[in-house]
C-alpha positions, 0 to 999 in steps of 0.5 A, spaced: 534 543 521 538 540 515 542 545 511 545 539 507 543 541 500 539 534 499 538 530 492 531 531 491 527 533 485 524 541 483 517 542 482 516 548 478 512 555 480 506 553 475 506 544 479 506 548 485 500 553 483 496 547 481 497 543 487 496 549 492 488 549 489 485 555 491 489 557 498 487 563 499 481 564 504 477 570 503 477 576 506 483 575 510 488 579 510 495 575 511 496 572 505 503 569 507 499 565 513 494 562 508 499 560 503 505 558 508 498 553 511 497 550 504 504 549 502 504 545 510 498 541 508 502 539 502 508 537 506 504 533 511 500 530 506 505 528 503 504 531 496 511 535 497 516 530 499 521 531 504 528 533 499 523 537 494 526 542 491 521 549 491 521 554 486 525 560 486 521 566 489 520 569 483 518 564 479 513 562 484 510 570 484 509 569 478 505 563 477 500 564 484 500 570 482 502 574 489 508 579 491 515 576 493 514 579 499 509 575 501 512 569 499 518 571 502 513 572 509 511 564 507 516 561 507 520 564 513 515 561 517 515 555 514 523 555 515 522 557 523 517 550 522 522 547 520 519 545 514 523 549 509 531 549 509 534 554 504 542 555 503 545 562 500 545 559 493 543 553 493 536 555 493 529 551 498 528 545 499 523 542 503 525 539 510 523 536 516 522 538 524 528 534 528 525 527 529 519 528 525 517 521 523 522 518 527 528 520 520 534 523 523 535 530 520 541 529 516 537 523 512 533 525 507 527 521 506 529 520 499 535 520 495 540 515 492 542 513 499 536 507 500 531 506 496 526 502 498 523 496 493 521 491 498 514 494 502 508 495 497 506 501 500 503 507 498 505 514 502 497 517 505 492 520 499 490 527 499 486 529 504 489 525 509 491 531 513 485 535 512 481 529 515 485 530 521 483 536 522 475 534 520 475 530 526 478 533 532 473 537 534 469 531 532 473 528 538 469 531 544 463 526 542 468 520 544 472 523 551 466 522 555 466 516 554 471 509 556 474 509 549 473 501 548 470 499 542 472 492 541 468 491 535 469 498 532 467 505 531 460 505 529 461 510 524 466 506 521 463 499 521 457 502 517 461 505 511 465 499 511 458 495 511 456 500 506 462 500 501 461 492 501 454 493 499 455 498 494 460 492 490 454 488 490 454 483 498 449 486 503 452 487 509 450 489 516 455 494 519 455 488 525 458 483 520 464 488 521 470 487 527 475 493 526 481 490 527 489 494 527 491 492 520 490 486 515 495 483 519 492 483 525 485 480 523 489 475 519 492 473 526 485 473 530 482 469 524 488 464 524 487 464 532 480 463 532 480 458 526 485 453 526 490 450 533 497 448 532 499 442 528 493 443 522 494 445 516 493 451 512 492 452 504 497 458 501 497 460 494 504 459 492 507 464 491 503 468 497 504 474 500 510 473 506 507 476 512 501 472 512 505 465 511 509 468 517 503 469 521 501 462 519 508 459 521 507 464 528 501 460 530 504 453 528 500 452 523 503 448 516 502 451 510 500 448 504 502 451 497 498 450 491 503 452 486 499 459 481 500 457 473 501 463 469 494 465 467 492 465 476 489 459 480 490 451 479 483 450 481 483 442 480 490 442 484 486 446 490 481 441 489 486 435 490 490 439 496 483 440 499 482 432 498 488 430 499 491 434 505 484 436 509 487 443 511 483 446 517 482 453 512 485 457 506 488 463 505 488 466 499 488 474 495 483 473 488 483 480 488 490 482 484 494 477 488 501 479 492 505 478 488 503 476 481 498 481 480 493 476 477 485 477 479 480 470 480 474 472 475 466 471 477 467 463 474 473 461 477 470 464 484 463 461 484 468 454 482 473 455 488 467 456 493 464 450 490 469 446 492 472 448 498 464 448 500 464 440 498 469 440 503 467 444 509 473 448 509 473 455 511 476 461 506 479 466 509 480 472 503 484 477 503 482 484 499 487 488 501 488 491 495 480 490 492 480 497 491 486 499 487 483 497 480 488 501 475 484 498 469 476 500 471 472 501 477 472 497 483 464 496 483 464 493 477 469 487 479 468 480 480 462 480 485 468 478 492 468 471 495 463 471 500 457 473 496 457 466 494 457 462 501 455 467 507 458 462 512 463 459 509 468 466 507 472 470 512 473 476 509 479 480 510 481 487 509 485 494 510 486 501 509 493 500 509 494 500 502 488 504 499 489 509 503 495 509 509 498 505 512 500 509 518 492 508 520 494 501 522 486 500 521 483 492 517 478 490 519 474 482 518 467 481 514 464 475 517 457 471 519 455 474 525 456 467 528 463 468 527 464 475 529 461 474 536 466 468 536 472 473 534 469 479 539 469 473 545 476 472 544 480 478 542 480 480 549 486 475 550 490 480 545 487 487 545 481 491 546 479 494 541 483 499 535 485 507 536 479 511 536 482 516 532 484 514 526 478 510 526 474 516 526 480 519 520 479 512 516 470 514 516 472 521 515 476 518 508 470 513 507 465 518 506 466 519 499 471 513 498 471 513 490 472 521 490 479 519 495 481 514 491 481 516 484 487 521 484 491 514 487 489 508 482 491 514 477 497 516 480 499 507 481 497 507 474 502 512 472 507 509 476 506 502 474 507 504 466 513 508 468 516 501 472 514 497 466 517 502 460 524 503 465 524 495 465 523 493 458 530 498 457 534 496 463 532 489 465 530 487 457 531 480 459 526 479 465 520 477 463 513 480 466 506 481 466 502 488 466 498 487 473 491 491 472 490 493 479 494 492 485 502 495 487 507 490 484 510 487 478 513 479 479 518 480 474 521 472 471 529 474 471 533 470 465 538 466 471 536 464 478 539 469 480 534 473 485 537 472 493 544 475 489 540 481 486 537 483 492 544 483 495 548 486 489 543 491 490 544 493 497 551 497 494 547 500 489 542 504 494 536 499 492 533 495 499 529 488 494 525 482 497 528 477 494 523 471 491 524 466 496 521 471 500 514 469 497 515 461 497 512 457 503 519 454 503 523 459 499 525 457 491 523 463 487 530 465 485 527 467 478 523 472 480 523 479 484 517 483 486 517 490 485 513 496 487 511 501 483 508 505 489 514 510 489 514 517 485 517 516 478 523 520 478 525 515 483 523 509 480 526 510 474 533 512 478 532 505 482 531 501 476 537 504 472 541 501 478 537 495 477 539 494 471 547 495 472 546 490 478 543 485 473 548 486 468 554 485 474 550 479 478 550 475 471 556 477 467 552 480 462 553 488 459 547 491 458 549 490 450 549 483 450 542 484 454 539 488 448 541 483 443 537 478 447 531 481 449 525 476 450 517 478 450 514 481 455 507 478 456 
């Protein structure tokens, strides 16, 4: 266990008591149990980062309100979990068991080591933990039988279908392949749909790991360049005319890294025209549901409710719920799906039963499990951007309303220097070039605001340090010269 103090934030008695909810089961007689569970699903739910600071034991006695004894009993136990460390005069930190998650002990999760800005991804939502626990007596359905399900979990393919027809795009539970991440269905739709050689349209800029995967089967993207209100319409039209590509990828829903969204007209004009021209659109809603400003129901109608047997749909719970489930999936024609199960067997046979069953557990009452997120992104997002408007004054940005980044314009191309300089601050950056088909981007930085805002205002501090270093200017000088933020 580490007994370094670590340099985490404190909660106070009274956020802890609101977090705990209702902990105590009735009846039961060993409090110190029940609260030393509560406060263990907070830590593997990730609402008590490792590095946090708890309460002092009166205070936290005072706000349940419990005996100390109890508390004292609680967090014993806690301590011989190895969840909890505490030091004589430095108080109790929330820990973790040697070799959880793979971090070495002596390395907390977040402090002014390492910050990382360069992965937009959220830590698991609430509940996660607890839908574990709801499936595995539920497991024994499935241990009978060989385990394979090359299409997907029933279940899970029905509330996926299910979610596609509450946005307004009927859709039957075998239109839906489950595949291991965004990412892999991407990969089964590249290698079903195009060879090596043909060509593939990207928006520019796009998405990095979909530009690699697109390069991994050696095919060659074409990037139509966004404007700064979203998509160039008539210039994907011409590079439809002009480069034949054999498909199209693209992100319409709060675009990676932009953040721009494609409206219902702009919708039916892309389908239109890539239907003249008999290309297939594979569209990524990675991050549909993180709608910051409204509800995911009432946007734009998706993609393929305008051409059935023209769109292949990707999407993910990587963003929406976690990452660690490692579960996408593929929306499709049934013709194109029962292409796509012949062929998956020369990769794989199917995705974990389990996290299968944890993602259908989640799914059950999706607008319940993702409310507390996009309010928690929403708050984030507004603090990144206030932290920007003061330390980075002369970058310029856009309010996303939905996603998890902000594309920052920076006043000098300076984006690769920045991303090193900020190495030496503790801050890990994707540098612009990152996001280009062939490089370029250098006046532009994505940033996450998928971190908790005490972090995100630290990192953004040191951003600015780092951003006065790289161009020479003090932070003085920057202030005088501030340019409008749009």
């Amino acid at each position: 266990m580490n007994q370094d103090v670590p340099p985490g934030g404190r909660i106070s008695g009274f956020r802890l008591a609101r977090q705990l909810g209702e902990w105590r089961r009735r009846g039961a007689r060993q409090g110190s149990a029940d609260l030393a569970a509560a406060i263990r699903l907070l830590v593997l739910d990730g609402r008590l980062p490792a590095g946090t600071r708890l309460p002092a034991e009166r205070e936290l006695a005072d706000a349940l309100p419990v005996s100390r004894t109890m508390i004292t009993a609680a967090l014993d136990q806690l301590r011989s979990e190895g969840l909890v460390a505490s030091r004589r005069g430095a108080g109790s930190w929330i820990s973790l068991p040697t070799g959880a998650l793979g971090i070495v002990p002596d390395t907390p999760l977040v402090g002014p080591s390492m910050v990382d800005f360069a992965r937009a991804a959220p830590p698991a939502v609430p509940g996660t933990a607890a839908a574990f626990d709801a499936v595995r007596l539920r497991l024994t359905e499935h241990l009978g039988s060989h385990g394979y399900y090359e299409q997907g979990l029933p279940e899970l393919r029905r509330r996926i279908a299910q979610r596609y027809e509450a946005r307004g795009l009927p859709t039957s539970p075998d239109q839906i392949v489950v595949t291991s991440g965004a990412q892999h269905a991407l990969a089964l739709a590249l290698r079903l749909l195009t060879g090596p050689g043909d060509r593939v349209l990207v928006e520019q800029p796009s998405y990095p790991n979909a530009l690699d995967a697109i390069k991994a089967v050696s095919a060659i993207p074409v990037p139509v360049a966004m404007t700064p209100t979203g998509w160039d319409l008539p210039g994907i039209a011409a590079a439809f005319r002009q480069a034949a590509p054999r498909l199209a990828y693209l992100v319409p829903d709060f675009h990676n890294p932009t953040g721009h969204r494609l409206d219902a007209e702009g919708r039916a004009e892309l389908v239109d025209t890539a239907r003249r021209a008999r290309t297939p659109l594979v569209v990524d809603e990675t991050v549909v549901e993180l709608d910051l400003d409204g509800d995911p129901l009432d946007g734009p109608p998706p993609v393929a409710s305008y051409a059935e047997d023209l769109v292949v749909t990707l999407g993910s719970a990587s963003k929406a719920y976690w990452g660690g489930l490692r579960i996408g999936w593929i929306r499709a024609s049934a013709e194109v799906v029962h292409r796509l199960v012949s062929t998956r067997t020369a990769l794989d046979l199917g995705s974990a039963v389990v996290e299968q069953m944890v993602l259908a557990e989640l799914m059950t009452d999706p607008d319940r499990s993702l409310a507390g997120r996009r309010a928690q992104l929403a708050a984030q997002r507004d603090v990144l951007m206030a932290d920007l408007r003061e330390h980075c004054p002369r970058w310029r940005f856009r309010r996303p309303s939905g996603g998890l980044s902000v594309w920052c314009e920076l006043d000098a191309p300076i984006s690769t220097r920045v991303a090193v300089v900020a190495q030496n601050h503790g801050i890990r950056l994707a540098p612009g070039s990152r996001f280009g088909a062939h490089g370029g981007f250098e006046r532009w930085l994505r940033l996450p605001y998928v971190l908790p805002p005490d972090v995100l205002r630290d990192a953004v501090r040191r951003l600015g340090l780092v951003a006065a270093s790289v161009t020479g200017a003090g932070l003085a000088d920057q202030a005088d010269t501030t340019l409008p933020v749009a």
